[in-house]
VOBA-1610 file (N, C-alpha, C; in pm, whole numbers, padded with zeros to 5 digits, always signed):
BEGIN
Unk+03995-04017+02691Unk+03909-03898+02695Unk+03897-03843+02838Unk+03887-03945+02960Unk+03886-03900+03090Unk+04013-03813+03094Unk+04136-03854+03077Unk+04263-03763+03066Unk+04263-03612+03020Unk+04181-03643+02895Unk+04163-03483+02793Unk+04114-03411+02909Unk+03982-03490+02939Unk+03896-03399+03048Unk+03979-03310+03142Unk+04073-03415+03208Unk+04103-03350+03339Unk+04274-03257+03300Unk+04312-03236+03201Unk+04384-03146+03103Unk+04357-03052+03089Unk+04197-03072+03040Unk+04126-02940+02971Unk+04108-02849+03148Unk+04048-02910+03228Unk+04025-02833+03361Unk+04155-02750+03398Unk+04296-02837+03380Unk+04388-02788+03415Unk+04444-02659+03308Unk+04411-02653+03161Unk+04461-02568+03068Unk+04366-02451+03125Unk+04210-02491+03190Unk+04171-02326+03227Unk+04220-02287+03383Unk+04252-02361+03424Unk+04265-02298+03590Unk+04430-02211+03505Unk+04500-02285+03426Unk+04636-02180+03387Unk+04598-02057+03273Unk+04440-02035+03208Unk+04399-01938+03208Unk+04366-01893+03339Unk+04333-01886+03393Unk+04315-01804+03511Unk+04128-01790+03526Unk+04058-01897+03468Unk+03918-01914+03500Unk+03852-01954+03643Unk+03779-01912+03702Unk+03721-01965+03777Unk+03672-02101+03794Unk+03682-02166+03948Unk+03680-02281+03911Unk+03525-02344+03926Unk+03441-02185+03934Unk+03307-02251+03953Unk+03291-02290+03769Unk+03356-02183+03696Unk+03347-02243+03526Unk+03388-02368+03505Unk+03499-02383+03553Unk+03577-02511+03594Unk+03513-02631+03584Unk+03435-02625+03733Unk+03308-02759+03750Unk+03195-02761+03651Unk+03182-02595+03640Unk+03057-02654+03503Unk+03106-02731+03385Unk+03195-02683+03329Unk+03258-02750+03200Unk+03239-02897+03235Unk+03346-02898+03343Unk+03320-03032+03370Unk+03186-03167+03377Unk+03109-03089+03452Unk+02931-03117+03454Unk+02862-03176+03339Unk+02908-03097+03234Unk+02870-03081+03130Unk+02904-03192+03015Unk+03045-03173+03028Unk+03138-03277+02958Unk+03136-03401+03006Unk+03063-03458+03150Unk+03117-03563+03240Unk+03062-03644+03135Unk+02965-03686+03060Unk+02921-03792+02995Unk+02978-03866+02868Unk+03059-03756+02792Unk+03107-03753+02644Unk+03242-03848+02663Unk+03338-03889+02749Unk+03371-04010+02715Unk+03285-04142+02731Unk+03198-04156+02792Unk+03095-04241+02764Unk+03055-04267+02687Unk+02984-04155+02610Unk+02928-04134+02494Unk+03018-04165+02362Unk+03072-04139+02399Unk+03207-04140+02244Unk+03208-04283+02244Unk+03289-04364+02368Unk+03315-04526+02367Unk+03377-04569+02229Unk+03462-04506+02152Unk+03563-04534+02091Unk+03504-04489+01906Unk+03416-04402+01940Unk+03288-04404+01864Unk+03411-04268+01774Unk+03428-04224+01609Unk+03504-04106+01604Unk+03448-03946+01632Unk+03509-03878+01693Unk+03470-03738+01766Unk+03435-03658+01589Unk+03344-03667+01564Unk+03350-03567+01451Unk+03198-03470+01469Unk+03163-03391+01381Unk+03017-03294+01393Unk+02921-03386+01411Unk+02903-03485+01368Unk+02779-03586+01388Unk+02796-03642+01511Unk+02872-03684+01568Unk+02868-03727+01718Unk+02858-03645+01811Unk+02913-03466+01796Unk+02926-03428+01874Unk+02721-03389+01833Unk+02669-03355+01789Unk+02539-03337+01817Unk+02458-03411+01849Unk+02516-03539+01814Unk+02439-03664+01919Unk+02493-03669+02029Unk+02587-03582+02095Unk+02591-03618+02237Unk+02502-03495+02261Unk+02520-03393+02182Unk+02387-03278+02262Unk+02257-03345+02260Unk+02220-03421+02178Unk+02097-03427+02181Unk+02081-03528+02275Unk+02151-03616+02302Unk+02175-03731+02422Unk+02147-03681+02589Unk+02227-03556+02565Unk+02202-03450+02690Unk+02081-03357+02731Unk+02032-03335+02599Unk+01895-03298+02611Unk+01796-03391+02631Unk+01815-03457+02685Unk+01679-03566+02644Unk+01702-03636+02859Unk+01854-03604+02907Unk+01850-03632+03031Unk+01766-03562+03151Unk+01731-03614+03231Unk+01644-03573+03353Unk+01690-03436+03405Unk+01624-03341+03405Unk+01667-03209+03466Unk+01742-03205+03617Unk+01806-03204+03670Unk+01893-03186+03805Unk+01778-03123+03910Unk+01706-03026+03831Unk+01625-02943+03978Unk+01512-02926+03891Unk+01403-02936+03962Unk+01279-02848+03908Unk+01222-02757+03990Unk+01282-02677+04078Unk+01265-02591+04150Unk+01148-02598+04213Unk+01071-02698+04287Unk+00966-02698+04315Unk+00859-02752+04233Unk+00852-02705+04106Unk+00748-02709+04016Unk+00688-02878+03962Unk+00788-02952+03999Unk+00706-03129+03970Unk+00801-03138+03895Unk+00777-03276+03854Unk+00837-03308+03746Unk+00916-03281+03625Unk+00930-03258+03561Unk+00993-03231+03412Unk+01083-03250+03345Unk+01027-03254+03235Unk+01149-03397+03142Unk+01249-03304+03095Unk+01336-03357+03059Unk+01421-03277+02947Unk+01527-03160+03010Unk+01636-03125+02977Unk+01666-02995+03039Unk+01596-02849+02966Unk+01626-02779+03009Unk+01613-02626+02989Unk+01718-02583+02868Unk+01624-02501+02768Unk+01713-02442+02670Unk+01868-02391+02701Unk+01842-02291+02795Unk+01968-02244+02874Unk+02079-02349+02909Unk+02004-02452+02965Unk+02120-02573+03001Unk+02145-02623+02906Unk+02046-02624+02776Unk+02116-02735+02688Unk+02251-02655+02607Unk+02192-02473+02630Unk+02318-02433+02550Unk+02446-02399+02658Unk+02455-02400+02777Unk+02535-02449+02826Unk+02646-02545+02768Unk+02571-02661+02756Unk+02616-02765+02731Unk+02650-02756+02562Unk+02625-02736+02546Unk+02689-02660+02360Unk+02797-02573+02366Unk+02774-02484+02475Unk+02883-02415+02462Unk+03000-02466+02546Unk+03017-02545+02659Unk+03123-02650+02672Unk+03177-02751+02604Unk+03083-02782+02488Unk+03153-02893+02423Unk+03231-02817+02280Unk+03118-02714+02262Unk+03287-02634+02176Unk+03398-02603+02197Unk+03388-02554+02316Unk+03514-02497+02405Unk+03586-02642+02360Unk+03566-02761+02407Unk+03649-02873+02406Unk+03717-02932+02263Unk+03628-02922+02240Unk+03646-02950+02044Unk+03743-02870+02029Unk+03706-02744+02026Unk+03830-02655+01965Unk+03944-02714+02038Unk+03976-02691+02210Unk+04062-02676+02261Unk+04167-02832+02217Unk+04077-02926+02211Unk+04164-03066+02135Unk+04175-03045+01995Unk+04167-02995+01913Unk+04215-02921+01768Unk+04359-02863+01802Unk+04332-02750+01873Unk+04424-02609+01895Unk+04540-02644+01961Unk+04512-02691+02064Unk+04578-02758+02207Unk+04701-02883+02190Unk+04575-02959+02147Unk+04609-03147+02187Unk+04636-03187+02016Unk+04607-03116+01929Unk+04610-03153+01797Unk+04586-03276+01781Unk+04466-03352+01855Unk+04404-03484+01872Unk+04310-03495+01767Unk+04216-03369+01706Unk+04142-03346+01593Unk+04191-03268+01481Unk+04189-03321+01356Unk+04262-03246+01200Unk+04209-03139+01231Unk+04079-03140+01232Unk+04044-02990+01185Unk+03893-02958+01294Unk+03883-02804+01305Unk+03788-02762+01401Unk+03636-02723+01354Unk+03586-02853+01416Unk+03504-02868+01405Unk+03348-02777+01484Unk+03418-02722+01586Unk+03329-02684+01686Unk+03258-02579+01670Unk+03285-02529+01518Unk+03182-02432+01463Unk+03087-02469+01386Unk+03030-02615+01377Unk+02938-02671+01334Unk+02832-02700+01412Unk+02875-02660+01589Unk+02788-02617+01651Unk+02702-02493+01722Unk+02576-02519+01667Unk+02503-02370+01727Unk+02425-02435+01809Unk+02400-02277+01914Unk+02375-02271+02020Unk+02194-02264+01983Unk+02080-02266+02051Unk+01972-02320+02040Unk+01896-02164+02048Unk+01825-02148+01991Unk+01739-02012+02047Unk+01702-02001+02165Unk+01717-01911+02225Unk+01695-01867+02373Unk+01514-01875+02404Unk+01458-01923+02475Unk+01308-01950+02538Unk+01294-01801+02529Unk+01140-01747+02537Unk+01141-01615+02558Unk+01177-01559+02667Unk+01191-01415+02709Unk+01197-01367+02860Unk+01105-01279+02917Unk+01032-01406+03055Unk+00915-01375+03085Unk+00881-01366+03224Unk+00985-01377+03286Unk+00962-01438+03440Unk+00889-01402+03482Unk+00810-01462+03573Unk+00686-01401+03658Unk+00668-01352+03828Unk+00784-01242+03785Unk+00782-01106+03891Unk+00742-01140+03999Unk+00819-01115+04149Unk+00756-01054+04226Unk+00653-00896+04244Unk+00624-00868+04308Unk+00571-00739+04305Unk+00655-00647+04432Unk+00636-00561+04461Unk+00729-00504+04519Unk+00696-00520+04679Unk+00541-00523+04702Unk+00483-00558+04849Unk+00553-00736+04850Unk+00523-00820+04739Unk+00557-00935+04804Unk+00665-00966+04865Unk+00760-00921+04791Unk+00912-00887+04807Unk+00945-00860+04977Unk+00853-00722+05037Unk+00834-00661+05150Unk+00795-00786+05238Unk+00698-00856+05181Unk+00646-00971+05300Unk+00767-01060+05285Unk+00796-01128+05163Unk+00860-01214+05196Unk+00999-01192+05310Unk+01045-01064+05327Unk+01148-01027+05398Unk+01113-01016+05545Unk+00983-00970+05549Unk+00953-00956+05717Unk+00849-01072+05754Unk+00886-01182+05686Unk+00802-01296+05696Unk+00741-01317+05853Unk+00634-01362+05929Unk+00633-01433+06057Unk+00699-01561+06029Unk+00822-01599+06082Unk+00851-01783+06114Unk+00911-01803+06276Unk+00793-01895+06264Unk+00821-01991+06386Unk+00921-02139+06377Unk+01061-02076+06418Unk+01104-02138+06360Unk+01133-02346+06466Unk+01178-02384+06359Unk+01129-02590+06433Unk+01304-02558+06483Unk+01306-02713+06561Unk+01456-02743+06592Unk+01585-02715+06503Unk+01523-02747+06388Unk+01634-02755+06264Unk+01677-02610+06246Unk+01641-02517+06304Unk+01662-02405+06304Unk+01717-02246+06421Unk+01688-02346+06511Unk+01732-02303+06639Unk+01856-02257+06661Unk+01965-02301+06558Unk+02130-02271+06587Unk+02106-02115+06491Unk+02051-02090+06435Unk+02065-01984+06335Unk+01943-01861+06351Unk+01994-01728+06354Unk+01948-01654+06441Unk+01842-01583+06283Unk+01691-01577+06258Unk+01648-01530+06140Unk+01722-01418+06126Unk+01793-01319+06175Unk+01842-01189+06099Unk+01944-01247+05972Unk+01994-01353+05967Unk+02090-01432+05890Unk+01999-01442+05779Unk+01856-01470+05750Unk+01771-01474+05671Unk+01763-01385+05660Unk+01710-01275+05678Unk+01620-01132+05696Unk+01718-01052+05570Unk+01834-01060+05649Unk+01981-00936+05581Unk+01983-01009+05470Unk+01965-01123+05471Unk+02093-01202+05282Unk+01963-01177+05216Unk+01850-01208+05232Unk+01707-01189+05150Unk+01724-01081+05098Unk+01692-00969+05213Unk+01668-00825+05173Unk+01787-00767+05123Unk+01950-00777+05077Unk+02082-00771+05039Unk+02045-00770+04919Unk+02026-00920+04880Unk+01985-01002+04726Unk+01865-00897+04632Unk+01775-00847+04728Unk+01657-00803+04668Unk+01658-00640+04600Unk+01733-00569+04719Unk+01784-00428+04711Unk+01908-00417+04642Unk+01949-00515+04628Unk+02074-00463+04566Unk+02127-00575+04412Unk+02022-00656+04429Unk+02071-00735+04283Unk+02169-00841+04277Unk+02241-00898+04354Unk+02362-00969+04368Unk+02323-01096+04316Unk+02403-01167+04261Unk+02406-01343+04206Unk+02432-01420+04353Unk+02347-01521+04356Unk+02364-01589+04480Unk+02526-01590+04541Unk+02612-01651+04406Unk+02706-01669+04512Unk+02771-01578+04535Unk+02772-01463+04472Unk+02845-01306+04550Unk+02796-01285+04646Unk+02673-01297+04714Unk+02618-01276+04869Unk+02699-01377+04933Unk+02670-01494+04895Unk+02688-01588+04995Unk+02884-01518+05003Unk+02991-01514+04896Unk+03113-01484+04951Unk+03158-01345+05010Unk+03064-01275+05035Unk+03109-01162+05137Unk+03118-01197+05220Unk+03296-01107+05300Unk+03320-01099+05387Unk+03274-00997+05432Unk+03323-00978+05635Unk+03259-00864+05685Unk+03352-00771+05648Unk+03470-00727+05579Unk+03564-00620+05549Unk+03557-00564+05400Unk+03453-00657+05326Unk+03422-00635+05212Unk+03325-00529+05200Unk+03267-00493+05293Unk+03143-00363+05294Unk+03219-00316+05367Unk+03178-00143+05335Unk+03238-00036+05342Unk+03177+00040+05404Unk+03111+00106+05489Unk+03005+00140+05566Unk+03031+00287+05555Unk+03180+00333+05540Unk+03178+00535+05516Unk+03123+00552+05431Unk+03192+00476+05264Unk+03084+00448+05138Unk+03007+00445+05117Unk+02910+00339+05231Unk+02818+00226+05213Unk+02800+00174+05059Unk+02919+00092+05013Unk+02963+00021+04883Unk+02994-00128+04947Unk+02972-00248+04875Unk+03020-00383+04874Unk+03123-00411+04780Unk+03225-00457+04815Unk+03335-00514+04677Unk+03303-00625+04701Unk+03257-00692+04563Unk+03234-00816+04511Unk+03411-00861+04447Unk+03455-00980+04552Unk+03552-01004+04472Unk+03599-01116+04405Unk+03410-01202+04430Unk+03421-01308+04364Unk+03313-01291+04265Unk+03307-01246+04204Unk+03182-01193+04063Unk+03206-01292+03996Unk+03130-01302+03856Unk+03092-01417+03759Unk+03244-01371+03659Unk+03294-01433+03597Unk+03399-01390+03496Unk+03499-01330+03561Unk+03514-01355+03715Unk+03656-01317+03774Unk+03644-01216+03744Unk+03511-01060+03745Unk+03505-00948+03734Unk+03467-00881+03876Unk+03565-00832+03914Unk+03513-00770+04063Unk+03469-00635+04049Unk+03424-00609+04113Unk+03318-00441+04102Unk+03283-00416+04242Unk+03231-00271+04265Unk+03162-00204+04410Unk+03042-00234+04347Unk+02955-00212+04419Unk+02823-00228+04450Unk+02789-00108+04580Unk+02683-00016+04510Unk+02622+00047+04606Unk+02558-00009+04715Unk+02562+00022+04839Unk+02470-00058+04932Unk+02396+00082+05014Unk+02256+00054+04976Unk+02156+00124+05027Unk+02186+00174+05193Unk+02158+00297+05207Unk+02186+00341+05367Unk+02130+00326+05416Unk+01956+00307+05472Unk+01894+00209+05557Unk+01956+00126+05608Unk+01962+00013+05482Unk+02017-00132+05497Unk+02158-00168+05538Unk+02293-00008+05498Unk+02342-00103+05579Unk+02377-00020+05710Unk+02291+00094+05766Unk+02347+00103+05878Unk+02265+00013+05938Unk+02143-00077+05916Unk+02110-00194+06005Unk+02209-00326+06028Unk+02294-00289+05865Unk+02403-00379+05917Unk+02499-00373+05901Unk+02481-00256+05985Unk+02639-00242+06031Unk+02631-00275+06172Unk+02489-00208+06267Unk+02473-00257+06386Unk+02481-00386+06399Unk+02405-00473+06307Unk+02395-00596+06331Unk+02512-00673+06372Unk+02602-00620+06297Unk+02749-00673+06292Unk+02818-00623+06405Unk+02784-00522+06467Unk+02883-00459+06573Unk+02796-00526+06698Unk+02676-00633+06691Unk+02608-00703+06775Unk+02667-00792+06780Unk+02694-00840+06667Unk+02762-01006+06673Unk+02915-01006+06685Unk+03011-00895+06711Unk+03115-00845+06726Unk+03219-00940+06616Unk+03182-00919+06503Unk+03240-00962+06362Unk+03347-00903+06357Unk+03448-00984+06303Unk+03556-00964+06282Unk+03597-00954+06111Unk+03710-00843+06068Unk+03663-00835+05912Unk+03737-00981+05840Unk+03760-01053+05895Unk+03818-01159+05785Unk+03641-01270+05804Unk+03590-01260+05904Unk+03422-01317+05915Unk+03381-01360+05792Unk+03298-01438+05760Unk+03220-01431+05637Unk+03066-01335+05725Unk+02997-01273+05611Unk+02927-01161+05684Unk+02789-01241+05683Unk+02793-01397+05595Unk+02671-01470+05647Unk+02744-01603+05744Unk+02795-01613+05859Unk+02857-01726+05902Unk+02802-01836+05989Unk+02790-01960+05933Unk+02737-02023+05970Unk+02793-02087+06138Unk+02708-02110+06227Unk+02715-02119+06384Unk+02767-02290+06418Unk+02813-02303+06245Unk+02892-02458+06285Unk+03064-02408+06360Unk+03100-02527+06343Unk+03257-02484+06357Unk+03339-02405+06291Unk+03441-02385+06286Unk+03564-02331+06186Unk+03474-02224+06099Unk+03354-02202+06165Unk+03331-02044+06130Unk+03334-02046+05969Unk+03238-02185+05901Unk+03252-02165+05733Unk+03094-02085+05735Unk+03066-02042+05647Unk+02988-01957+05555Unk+02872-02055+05595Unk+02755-01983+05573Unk+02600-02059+05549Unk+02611-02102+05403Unk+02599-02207+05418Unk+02544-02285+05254Unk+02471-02230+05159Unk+02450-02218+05033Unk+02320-02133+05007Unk+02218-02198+05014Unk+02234-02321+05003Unk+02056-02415+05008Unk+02022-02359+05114Unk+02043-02284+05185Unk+01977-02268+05364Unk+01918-02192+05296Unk+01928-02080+05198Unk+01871-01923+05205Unk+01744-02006+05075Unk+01805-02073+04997Unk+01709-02091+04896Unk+01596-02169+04941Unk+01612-02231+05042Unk+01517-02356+05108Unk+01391-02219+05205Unk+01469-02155+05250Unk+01417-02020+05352Unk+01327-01955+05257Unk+01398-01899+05157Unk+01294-01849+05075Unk+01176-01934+05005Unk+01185-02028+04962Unk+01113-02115+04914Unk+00969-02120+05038Unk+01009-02114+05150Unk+00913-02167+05264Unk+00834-02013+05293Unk+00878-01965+05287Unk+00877-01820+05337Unk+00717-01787+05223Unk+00743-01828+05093Unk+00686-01796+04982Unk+00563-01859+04998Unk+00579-01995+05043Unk+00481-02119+05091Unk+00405-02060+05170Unk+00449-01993+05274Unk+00393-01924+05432Unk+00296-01861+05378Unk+00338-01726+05273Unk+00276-01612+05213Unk+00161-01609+05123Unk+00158-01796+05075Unk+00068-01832+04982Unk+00091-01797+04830Unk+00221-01697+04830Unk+00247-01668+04719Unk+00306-01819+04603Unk+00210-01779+04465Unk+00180-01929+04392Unk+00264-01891+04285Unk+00378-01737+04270Unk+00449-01796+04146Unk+00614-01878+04192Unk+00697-01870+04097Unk+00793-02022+04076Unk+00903-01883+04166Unk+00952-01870+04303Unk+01010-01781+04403Unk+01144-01886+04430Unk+01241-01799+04355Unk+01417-01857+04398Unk+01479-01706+04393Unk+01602-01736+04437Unk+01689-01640+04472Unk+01706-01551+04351Unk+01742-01589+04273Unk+01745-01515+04105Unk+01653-01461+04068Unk+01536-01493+04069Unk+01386-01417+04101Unk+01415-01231+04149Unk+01493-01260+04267Unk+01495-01177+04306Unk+01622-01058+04265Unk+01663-01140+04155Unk+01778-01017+04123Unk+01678-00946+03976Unk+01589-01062+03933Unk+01524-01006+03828Unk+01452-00872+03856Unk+01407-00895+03993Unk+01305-00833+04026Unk+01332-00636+04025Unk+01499-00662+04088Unk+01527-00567+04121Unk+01600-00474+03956Unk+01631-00602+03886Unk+01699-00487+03782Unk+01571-00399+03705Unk+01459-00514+03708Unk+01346-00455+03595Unk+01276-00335+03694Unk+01283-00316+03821Unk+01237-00167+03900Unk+01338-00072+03850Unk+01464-00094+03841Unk+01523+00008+03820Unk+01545+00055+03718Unk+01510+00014+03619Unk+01412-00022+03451Unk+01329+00048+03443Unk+01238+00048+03516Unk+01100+00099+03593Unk+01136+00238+03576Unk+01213+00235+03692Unk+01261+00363+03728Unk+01313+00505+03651Unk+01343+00432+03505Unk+01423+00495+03448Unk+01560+00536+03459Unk+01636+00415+03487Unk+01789+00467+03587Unk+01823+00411+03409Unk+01958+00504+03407Unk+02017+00429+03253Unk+02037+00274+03244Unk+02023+00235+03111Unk+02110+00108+03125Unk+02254+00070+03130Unk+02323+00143+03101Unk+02462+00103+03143Unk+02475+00143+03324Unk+02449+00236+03360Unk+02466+00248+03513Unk+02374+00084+03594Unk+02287+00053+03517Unk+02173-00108+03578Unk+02326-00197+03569Unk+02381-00212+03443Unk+02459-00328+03394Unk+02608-00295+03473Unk+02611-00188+03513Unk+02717-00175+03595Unk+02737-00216+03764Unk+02605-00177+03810Unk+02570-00256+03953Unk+02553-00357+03936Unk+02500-00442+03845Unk+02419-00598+03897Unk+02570-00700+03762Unk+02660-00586+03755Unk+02750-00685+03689Unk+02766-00780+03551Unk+02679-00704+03464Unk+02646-00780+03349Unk+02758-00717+03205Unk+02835-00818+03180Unk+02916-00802+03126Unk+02902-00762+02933Unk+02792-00760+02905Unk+02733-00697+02798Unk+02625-00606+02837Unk+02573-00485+02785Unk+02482-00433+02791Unk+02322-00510+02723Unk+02351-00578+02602Unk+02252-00642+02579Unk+02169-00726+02687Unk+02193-00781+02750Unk+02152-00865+02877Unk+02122-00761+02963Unk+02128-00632+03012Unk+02027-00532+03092Unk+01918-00494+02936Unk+01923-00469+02867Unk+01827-00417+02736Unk+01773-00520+02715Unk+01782-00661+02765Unk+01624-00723+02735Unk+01537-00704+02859Unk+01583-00650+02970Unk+01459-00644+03064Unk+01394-00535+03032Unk+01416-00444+02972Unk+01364-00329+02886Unk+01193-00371+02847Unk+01158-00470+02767Unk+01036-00545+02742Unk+00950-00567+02810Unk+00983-00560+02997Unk+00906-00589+03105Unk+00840-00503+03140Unk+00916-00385+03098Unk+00827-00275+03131Unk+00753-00162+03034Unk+00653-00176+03045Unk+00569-00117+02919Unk+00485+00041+02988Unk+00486+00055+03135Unk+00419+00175+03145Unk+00433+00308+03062Unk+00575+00317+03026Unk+00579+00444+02913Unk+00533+00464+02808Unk+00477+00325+02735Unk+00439+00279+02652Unk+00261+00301+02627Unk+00208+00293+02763Unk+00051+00303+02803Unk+00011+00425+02732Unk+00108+00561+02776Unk+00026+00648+02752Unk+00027+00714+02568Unk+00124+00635+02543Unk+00175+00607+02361Unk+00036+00585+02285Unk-00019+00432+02348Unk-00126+00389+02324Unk-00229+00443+02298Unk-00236+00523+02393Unk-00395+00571+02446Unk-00394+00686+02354Unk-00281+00778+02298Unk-00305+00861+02227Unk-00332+00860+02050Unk-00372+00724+02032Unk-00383+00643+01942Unk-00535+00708+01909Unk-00547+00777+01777Unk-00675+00802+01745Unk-00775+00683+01722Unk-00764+00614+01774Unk-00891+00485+01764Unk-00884+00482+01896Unk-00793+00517+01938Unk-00793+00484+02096Unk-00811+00588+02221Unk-00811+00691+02176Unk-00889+00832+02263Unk-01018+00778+02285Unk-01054+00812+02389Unk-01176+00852+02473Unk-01256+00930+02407Unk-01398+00897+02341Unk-01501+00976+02264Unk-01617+00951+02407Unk-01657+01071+02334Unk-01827+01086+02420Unk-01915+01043+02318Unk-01988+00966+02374Unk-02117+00906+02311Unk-02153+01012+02192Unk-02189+00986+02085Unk-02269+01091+02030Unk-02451+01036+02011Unk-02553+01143+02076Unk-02705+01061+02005Unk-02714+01008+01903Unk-02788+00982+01881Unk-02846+00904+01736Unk-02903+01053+01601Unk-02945+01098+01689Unk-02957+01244+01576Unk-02865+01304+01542Unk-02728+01282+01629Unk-02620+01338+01535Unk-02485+01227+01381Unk-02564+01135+01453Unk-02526+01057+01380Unk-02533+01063+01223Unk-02424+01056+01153Unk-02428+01072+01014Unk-02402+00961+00956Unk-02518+00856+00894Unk-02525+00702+00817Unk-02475+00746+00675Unk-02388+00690+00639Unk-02343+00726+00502Unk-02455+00650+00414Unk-02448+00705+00288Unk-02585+00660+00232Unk-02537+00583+00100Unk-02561+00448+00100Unk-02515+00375+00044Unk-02620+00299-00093Unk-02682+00398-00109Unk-02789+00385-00212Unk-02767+00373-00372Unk-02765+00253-00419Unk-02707+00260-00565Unk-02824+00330-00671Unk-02812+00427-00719Unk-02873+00460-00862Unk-02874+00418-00995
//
C-alpha cells in the first residue's frame, strides 16, 4: 500500500497537479496502509478509516485551546482523497474489482459564519504600533505592513502572496499575475493604486530585482519569508489590539470578498478576482450581508412605524355574546 501511495503521487504530478495537492493527498492518505494492515479495502473499511480520521487530534487550533476531533472541512478533505484513491486503484492499478468510491459521501458542510473583521479593525491591525524584540530585528515591519494590507485589499490565498515575485506586479496596470493560484489557475488581479504606488516605491527603496521574491526573507540565498512569520505577526498584532475574535490570514480574504458583496460589485466579477473556481462559493457570502434586506423588513406592515393612538380613539371590538 506504501508503493500504491507513492504511484498515486506520481500518476498526479503526470496529470499535471500541483504538488501542494500532491502533499495533501498524501497527508491524508498517510495512515490507510496502517489502517488497512492486511485488513480487505472494501466500503466498510474505507469508512472506518474516515471515521478513524475523524476522531484524530486536530493539527492546529489556531489559537483557540484545545479541540478534539478534526473539522468538517478536514474530514471531507479526507473523503475526498480517499476516493480519489479507491477509484484511481480500480481504474489505474485494477487492484480493486469494482469502484467502490462512490459509496463515499462527503459530510455536510458546518454553517458559514465567520466572525468578521470590521473594516476599522482591519485599518488597526495594518498600522499596528510594534516594538519590535531581537527575534525581529533582521526584518524591516514594511515586510508586515505590505503582505497584511496586499492580503486584505485585495483578497489573495496565503500562498499566492507569499509566491509573488517582484516582476509579477505590473505597476503601468497596477495588476498582479498570480502564477501559482489554487488548481494551477493563474489570473491578474487588480492591485489598488494607493497601495501599489507605495509599493512600488518601497521596492525601488530596497532596489529589487524582478526575479526577487517581493516578500524576501534577509536570510541567505534570498528565499521568500515563510508564511508562519506573517500568520504569527498577525496573530500578535490582534493580541496588541485586544481584538477577541479567532484573526488568521484567511479571515482576511473573507473579509474582503463579503465588502465587496457589500458593495454590490457582481458576483462573477468577486469570483473572478479572489479566484474561485465555481461561482457558488462567491454566492454563499451573499448571506453575510443583509443591509438590503433591512429596509425589505421595515416595510413590513406589522413592521412600519405607528404613532401612538389615545385611548379615545381606540376601537375595543365588542365581544359580547347575546
Amino acid at each position: 500500500m506504501e508503493r500504491f501511495l507513492a504511484k498515486f503521487g506520481d500518476f498526479y504530478r503526470y496529470r499535471g497537479l500541483s504538488e501542494k495537492t500532491i502533499q495533501r493527498n498524501w497527508y491524508n492518505l498517510r495512515r490507510f496502509p496502517i489502517f488497512i494492515d492486511g485488513k480487505p479495502i472494501n466500503k466498510d473499511t474505507a469508512r472506518d478509516y474516515i471515521l478513524f480520521c475523524k476522531d484524530q487530534k486536530s493539527k492546529s487550533t489556531n489559537g483557540l485551546g484545545k479541540k478534539k476531533g478534526l473539522t468538517t472541512a478536514s474530514v471531507n478533505s479526507i473523503i475526498s482523497s480517499t476516493k480519489q484513491f479507491l477509484r484511481w486503484l480500480w481504474l489505474e492499478e485494477g487492484f480493486l474489482p469494482d469502484d467502490i468510491s462512490y459509496c463515499i459521501k462527503a459530510n455536510r458542510s458546518d454553517p458559514f459564519f465567520p466572525d468578521l473583521l470590521t473594516v476599522d479593525e482591519i485599518r488597526a491591525i495594518i498600522n499596528c504600533p510594534r516594538n519590535y524584540d531581537k527575534c525581529h530585528m533582521y526584518l524591516d515591519r514594511a515586510y508586515y505592513d505590505f503582505f497584511i494590507e496586499l492580503v486584505a485589499c485585495t483578497g489573495l490565498r496565503r500562498s499566492e502572496a507569499v509566491a509573488i515575485d517582484v516582476g509579477d506586479v505590473d505597476f503601468g496596470d497596477m495588476v498582479i499575475r498570480i502564477r501559482h493560484a489554487k488548481f494551477n489557475k493563474p489570473r491578474l488581479v487588480p492591485l489598488p493604486t494607493d497601495l501599489g504606488l507605495r509599493l512600488e516605491e518601497w521596492l525601488s527603496i530596497r532596489k529589487a530585482k524582478p526575479e526577487d521574491p517581493l516578500f524576501k526573507s534577509f536570510f541567505k540565498d534570498s528565499k521568500r519569508i515563510a508564511a508562519h512569520s506573517f500568520i504569527n505577526e498577525l496573530k500578535t498584532r490582534a493580541k496588541i489590539l485586544g481584538i477577541k475574535k479567532r484573526v488568521h490570514l484567511h479571515l482576511l480574504r473573507h473579509c474582503f470578498i463579503t465588502e465587496l458583496i457589500r458593495a454590490e460589485a457582481p458576483a462573477l466579477k468577486v469570483a473572478r478576482i479572489v479566484g474561485h473556481s465555481s461561482l457558488n462559493t462567491t454566492l454563499k457570502y451573499t448571506h453575510l450581508v443583509v443591509d438590503d434586506l433591512k429596509g425589505v423588513m421595515e416595510n413590513h406592515p406589522l413592521n412600519v412605524a405607528k404613532k401612538p393612538e389615545s385611548a379615545e380613539n381606540l376601537q375595543v371590538p365588542d365581544f359580547t355574546i347575546n
